[in-house]
N, C-alpha and C positions, 0 to 999 in steps of 0.2 A: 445615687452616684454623687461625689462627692466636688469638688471643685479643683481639686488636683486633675482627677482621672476625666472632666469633661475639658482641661487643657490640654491631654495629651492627646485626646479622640480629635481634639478642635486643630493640632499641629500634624497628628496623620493626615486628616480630612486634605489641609494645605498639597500634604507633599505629592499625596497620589493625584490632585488636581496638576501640579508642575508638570510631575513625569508623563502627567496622559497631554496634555499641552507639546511637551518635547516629542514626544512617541510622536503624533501629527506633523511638527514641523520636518521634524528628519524623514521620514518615510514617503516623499512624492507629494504631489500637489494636496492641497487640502478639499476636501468635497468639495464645498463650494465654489470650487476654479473648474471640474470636470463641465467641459461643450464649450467652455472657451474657444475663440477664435486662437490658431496659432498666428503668429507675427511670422509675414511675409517675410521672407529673405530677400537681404539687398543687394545680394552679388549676382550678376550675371555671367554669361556665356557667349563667347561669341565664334564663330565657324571662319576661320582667318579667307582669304580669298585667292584665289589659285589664278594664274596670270596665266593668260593663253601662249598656248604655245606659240614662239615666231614661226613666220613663214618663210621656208628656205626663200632665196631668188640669186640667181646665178644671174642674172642681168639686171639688177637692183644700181648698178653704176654704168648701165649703159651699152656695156660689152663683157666679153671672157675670155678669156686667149688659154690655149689649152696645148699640150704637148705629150701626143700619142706616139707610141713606139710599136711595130710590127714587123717584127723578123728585125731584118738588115733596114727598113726603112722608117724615118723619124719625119713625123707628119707635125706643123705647124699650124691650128686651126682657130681663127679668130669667128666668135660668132657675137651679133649682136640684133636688134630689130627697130626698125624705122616708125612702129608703133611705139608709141610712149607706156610707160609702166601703168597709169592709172588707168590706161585704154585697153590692160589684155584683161574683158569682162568674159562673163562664161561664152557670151553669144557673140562676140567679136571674131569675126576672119585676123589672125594673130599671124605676122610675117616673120620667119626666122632667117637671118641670111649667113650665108658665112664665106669664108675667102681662107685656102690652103696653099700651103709649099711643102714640100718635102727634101727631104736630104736620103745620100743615102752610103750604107758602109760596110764596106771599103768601096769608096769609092774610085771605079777605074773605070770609067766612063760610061759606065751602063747606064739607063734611063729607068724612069719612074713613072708609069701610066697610074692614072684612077680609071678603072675596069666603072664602077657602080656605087652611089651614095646611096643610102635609104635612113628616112628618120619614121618615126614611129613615137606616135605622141600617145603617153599614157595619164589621166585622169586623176589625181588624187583627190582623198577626201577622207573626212572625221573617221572614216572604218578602212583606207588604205587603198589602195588601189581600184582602178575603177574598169569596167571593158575598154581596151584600148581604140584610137582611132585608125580609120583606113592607113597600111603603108603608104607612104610618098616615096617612090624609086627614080632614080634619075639614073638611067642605063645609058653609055656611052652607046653614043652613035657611029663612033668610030672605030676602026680595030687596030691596035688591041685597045685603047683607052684614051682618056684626057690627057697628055702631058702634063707632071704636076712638080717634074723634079726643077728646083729653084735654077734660076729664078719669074720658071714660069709658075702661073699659078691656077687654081681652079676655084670658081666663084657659084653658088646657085643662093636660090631665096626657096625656103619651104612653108607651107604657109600649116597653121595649126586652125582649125576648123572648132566650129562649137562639141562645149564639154559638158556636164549637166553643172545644171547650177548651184549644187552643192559643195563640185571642185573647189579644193584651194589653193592646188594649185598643180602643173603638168611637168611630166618629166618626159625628155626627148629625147628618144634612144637613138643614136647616130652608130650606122656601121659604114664604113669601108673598102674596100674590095680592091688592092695596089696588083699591077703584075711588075716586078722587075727584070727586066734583062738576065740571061744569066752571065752574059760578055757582050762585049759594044756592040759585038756586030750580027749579035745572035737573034734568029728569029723563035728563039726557047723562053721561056719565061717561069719565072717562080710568082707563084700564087700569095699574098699576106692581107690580111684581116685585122682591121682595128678598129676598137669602137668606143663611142662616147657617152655620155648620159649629160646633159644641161638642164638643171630645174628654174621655171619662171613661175612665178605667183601671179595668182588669178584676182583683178582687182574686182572688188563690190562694185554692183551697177550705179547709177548714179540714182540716189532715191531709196536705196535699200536699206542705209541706216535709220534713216530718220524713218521709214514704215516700221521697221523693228520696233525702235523706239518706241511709238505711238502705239 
C-alpha cells in the first residue's frame, strides 16, 4: 500500500471515530451514566388549609328580638340568657328566657291570649342533627290563656339541659298557641300558631383545648 492510500484509510479511520462519538452523544445518556442517582426535585406541594366552619349563635351579643306573624296576630319576642356565652358547655343547665307582646289586626277590641309555649331543644353536630331533648311546655293555667295583647306581656325562662359532647351547637324550636277573640265581647275564639327557631353555640369545656392539643 502505498502512502497516499494509507492517508485516506488514516482520514476514514478519523471520521467514522467522529460520527460513532456523535451517534452517543445525541442518542440518551451515555453507558456509563446508566444507575445514576436521579436529582431530587426541589419543588414542593402543599395541601392549602380549610378554615372551620363558624358557628352560628343567635345570642352571640347577648340577646335576639324576633317578630313573628300568625293569622291576624303579630307577636314581639325578645330572647336572651342569664348564663354567659362561654358557660353554654355540653353539661351545663343553659337558661333561656324570653319576654312577649302582641298586637293584633284589625284591631277592634278583641284580646290576645297565649293558650301554650313549648321549646324543644335540638343537638347539632359535625353529621347534623342530633336526638332531640325532652319537650319543655308551659300550658296556661288559665282559661282561655295568658293575656299577651300589649301592653301586657308574657315572660317564662326554659332551661336547655345536657347535650352530648360533640354538639356544637342547639337549635330551639319555639311554638305558640294565641286564641283571639273573635269580637270584644265574644266568648268564640279563633285558634293561631307561630313559631321560632333560636340557634346558640355550645362553648368547649374549660380544659378541652389544651387536652386536644397535647
Amino acid at each position: 500500500m502505498g502512502p497516499h492510500r494509507r492517508a485516506v484509510a488514516g482520514a476514514a479511520s478519523c471520521a467514522l471515530a467522529v460520527t460513532l462519538a456523535l451517534g452517543l452523544t445525541g442518542c440518551g445518556p451515555a453507558p456509563w451514566d446508566f444507575g445514576a442517582e436521579p436529582t431530587p426535585s426541589t419543588s414542593t406541594s402543599s395541601t392549602p388549609s380549610v378554615a372551620p366552619t363558624p358557628v352560628p349563635n343567635d345570642l352571640s351579643s347577648g340577646s335576639t328580638e324576633r317578630e313573628l306573624v300568625a293569622g291576624a296576630v303579630a307577636a314581639s319576642v325578645d330572647y336572651w340568657s342569664n348564663l354567659s356565652m362561654d358557660r353554654w358547655t355540653a353539661e351545663a343547665l343553659k337558661p333561656v328566657s324570653l319576654s312577649m307582646t302582641t298586637t293584633v289586626t284589625p284591631d277592634d277590641g278583641q284580646k290576645v291570649y297565649l293558650q301554650r309555649a313549648v321549646m324543644v331543644a335540638v343537638p347539632q353536630g359535625p353529621d347534623g342533627a342530633m336526638a332531640p331533648l325532652e319537650a319543655q311546655i308551659d300550658q296556661s293555667s288559665v282559661a282561655p290563656g295568658y293575656l299577651v295583647l300589649a301592653p301586657y306581656s308574657y315572660s317564662q325562662t326554659f332551661n336547655v339541659g345536657s347535650v352530648p359532647a360533640d354538639a356544637t351547637h342547639v337549635q330551639l324550636q319555639f311554638s305558640y298557641d294565641f286564641l283571639v277573640q273573635t269580637t270584644p265581647t265574644s266568648n268564640e275564639f279563633a285558634k293561631q300558631t307561630a313559631s321560632d327557631t333560636v340557634t346558640v353555640a355550645i362553648a368547649a369545656a374549660a380544659g378541652t383545648e389544651s387536652d386536644s392539643e397535647g
